[in-house]
C-alpha positions, 0 to 999 in steps of 0.5 A: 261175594266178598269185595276181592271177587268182586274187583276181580269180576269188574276188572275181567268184565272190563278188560273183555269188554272195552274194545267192543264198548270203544267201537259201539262209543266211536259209533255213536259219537264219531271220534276215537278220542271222544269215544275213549272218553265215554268209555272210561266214563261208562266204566267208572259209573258201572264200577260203581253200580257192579256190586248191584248190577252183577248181581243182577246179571245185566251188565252188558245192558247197563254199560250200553246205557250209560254210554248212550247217556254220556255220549248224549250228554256230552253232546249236549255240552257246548265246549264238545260242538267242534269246528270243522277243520282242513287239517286232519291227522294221520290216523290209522284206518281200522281194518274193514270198510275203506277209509271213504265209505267208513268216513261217509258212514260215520259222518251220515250217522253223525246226521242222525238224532241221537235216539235214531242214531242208538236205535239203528247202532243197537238194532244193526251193528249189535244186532240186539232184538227190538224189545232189548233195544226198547228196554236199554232205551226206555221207549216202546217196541213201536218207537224203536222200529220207527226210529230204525226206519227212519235212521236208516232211510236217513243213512241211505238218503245221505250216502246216495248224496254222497256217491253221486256228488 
C-alpha cells in the first residue's frame, strides 16, 4: 500500500472514530478537556504504528490500548492531580443521563482503580467480551471477571451513598 493510501486510511479511520475514542477517554478520566488530551495522544501513537497495525486488522484494539495507558499514565503525573474547586463552568450536559446521575457516575468511577475502572468501561459501556477485555489489558479472563465484579459493586456501593446522603 503506497503512503497516499495509507494517510487516506489513518485520516478516515480517525475521523470516524474520534467522538467514540472521546467519550471512552471521558470515561476513564472524567474531564473533557483531559479526555481530548488523551485522544490526541492516542492518535499520534497510533499514526505512527498504522502502517503495522492496519495491516494487521487490529485498530480498534490498539487505539483502546494506548488510550488506557496515557489515561494511566497521566494519572500518574503529579502536575495532573487536581484540586477540588467550588466554581465550575458552564458546560453543556450530553444528551442522555441527567446531569446529577451522570455527574455521580463519573465521579464513582473516578473512585475506581485504574485497571477496575477499564475493565467495567471495556466489558459494560463497549460491551467487548471478556476474552477481548483480557487480551487489550494484558491480564487473564479471571481477572477481568473479578475486576468487573468488584468495579461494579464498588459503582453500586457509591451511588447508593449517593442517593441516600
Amino acid at each position: 500500500m503506497r503512503r497516499a493510501e495509507r494517510e487516506a486510511a489513518y485520516v478516515e479511520f480517525a475521523t470516524v472514530r474520534r467522538d467514540r475514542l472521546r467519550r471512552i477517554a471521558y470515561g476513564m478520566c472524567g474531564d473533557w478537556h483531559r479526555a481530548d488530551d488523551l485522544v490526541q495522544t492516542a492518535l499520534v501513537r497510533l499514526y505512527v504504528a498504522w502502517p503495522r497495525v492496519s495491516r494487521n486488522g487490529t485498530e480498534d484494539a490498539y487505539v483502546r490500548r494506548i488510550l488506557l495507558n496515557a489515561a494511566i499514565d497521566e494519572s500518574r503525573r503529579a502536575v495532573r492531580r487536581e484540586v477540588p474547586t467550588d466554581s465550575l463552568p458552564d458546560v453543556p450536559a450530553s444528551p442522555g443521563l441527567g446531569v446529577e446521575d451522570r455527574d455521580s457516575l463519573v465521579a464513582a468511577l473516578q473512585e475506581l482503580p485504574a485497571q477496575q475502572r477499564a475493565a467495567v468501561l471495556l466489558r459494560h459501556w463497549l460491551g467487548l467480551p471478556v476474552a477481548e477485555v483480557a487480551a487489550e489489558l494484558g491480564i487473564s479472563e479471571g481477572t477481568v471477571k473479578s475486576h468487573t465484579s468488584r468495579g461494579l459493586a464498588a459503582l453500586r456501593g457509591h451511588l447508593a451513598e449517593v442517593e441516600t446522603g
